[in-house]
N, C-alpha and C positions, 0 to 999 in steps of 0.2 A: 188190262186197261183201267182199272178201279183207281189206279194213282190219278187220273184225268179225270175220271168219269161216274158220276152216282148216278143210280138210276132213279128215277119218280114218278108213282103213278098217280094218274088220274082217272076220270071218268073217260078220257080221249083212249087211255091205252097207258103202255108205258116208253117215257122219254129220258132222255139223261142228258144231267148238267153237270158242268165242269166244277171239278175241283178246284183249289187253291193255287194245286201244282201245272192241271187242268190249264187255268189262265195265265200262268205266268210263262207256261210252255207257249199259248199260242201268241202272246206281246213277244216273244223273244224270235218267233217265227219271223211273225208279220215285219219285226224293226229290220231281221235280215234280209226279206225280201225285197225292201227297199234300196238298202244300202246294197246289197248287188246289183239289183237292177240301174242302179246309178252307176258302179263301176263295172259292168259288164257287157252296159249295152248304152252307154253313154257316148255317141256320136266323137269325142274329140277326145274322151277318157283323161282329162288332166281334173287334176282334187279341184279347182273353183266351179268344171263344168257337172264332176257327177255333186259336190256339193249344191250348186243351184237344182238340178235336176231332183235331188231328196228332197230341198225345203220346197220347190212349185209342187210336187208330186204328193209330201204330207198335207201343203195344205189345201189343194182341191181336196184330199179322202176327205179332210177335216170339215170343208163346207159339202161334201155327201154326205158327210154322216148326218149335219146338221139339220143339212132341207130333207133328208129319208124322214127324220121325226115328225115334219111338215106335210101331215096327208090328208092330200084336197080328200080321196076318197081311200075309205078302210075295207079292205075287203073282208070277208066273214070268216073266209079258212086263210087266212094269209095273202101276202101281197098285195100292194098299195099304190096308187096315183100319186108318189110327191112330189114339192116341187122341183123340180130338175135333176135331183139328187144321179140318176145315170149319166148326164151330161159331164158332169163333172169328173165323174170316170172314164169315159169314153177322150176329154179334153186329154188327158196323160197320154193317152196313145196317141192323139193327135200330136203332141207336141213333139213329144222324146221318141216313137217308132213302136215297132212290136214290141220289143224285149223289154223296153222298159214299162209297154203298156201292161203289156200279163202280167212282170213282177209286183205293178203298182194295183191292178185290178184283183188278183189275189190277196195283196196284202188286204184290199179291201174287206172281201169277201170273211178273210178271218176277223177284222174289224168287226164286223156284224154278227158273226157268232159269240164276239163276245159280250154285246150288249144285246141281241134278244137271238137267242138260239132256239131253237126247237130240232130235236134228235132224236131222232127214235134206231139210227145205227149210224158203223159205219160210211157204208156206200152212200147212203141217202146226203149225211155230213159233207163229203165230197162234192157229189151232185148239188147238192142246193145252193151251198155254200162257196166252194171254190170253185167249181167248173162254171156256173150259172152264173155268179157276181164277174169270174175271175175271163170269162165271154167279153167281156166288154171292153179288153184290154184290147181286143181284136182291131180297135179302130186307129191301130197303129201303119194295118196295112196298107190306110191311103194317107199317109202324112203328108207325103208329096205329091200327092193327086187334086187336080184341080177340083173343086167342092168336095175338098176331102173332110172335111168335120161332117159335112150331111152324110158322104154316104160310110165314113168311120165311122158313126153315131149307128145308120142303119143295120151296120154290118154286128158293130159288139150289140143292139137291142136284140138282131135277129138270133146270135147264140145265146144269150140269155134265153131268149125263148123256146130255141130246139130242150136247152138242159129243163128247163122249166117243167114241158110238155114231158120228156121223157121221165120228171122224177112224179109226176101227178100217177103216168099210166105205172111205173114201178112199184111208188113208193105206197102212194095214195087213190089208189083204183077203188077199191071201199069206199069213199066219199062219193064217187058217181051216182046221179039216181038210179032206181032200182029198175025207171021203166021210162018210155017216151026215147027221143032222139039222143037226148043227152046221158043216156044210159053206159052209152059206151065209152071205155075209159078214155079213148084217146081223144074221141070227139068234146067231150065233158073236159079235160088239160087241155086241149088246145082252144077251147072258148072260155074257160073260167083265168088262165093264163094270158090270153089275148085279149081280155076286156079292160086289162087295169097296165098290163104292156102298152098295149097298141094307144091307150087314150094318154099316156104321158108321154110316148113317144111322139104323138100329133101335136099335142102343148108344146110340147119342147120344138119341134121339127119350126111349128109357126114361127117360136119367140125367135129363134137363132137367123132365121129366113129378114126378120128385120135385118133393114140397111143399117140402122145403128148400132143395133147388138153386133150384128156380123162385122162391121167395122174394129170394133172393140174386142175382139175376140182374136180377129189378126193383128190388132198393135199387139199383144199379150202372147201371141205365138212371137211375133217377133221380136218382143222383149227374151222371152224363153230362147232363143235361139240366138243370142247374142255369144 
């Protein structure tokens, strides 16, 4: 894996960052993740509908990636309150269904590793990265469910959060304090993961709960499903 991957240490430990080959391997992932998911799991499958479904579904990642940079709060070991930046992923599964919510929610998840990665292995890369971003495509399973963006949105924030919790107790059990309640690994991932989840998911939950947001939100599904 040294074609992809150099290692570097630091004071934290040691982590590994992508190569040249590294990143060109994961942009060539991420573009085919899309483009299947628009011909694979594109409702009517004719080229105008999975091409609408690539360009709606780039550019929500494209306004995640934008508002993730956007962080009301920073947390200390990682993970952040931005603005909305989940909604916008969680929208794809609303719009297009499961299949093309995962392929879009993945592709994201690789998005992110390649503008702030942090690795310290395989497994963990997975975990953080695709299964925990790639969680959020999940809110494809109420597309057609009535208040399906609240409880789509609930459903991809809550796999985010299982992947979260289990790569804190995995990956990063060593950052738990040494003593006191929060000692324990799982207790310490499930509160240090649920202070910066849970309060952008309440932001977010309020803003979309507007009658005019929420209005606006279904002209644009319904634009998308034209």
């Amino acid at each position: 894996m040294s074609i992809f991957f150099t290692p570097v240490t630091d004071e934290w430990g040691t982590s590994y960052q992508f190569t040249s080959a590294g990143y060109t391997l994961l942009v060539v992932v991420m573009l085919a993740l899309l483009i299947l998911g628009a011909f694979l799991f594109g409702r009517r499958k004719s080229q105008a509908t999975s091409a609408k479904q690539i360009a709606f579904s780039a550019m929500a990642i494209a306004l995640a990636m934008v508002t993730s940079m956007i962080k009301i709060v920073d947390m200390p070991m990682g993970g952040s309150v931005t603005l909305l930046s989940m909604l916008f992923i969680v929208l794809i599964g609303y719009w297009f269904g499961l299949g093309g919510g995962l392929t879009a929610a993945i592709a994201y998840g690789i998005l992110q590793m390649l503008v702030d990665p942090y690795i310290i292995s395989l497994p963990q890369m997975f975990v953080d990265y695709i299964f925990a971003f790639g969680a959020l495509g999940l809110s494809g399973v109420f597309r057609d469910s009535k208040y399906g963006l609240i409880k789509g949105y609930l459903l991809g924030v809550l796999g985010r959060y299982i992947f979260s919790i289990l790569s804190g107790i995995i990956f990063f059990a060593s950052y738990s304090p040494e003593s006191g309640p929060l000692s324990n690994p799982f207790v310490y991932s499930a509160a240090y993961n649920g202070a910066y989840l849970g309060l952008e998911a309440l932001i977010t939950l309020v803003i979309i709960a507007i009658p005019a947001v929420s209005k606006a939100l279904s002209s644009v599904k319904t634009l998308v499903s034209e």
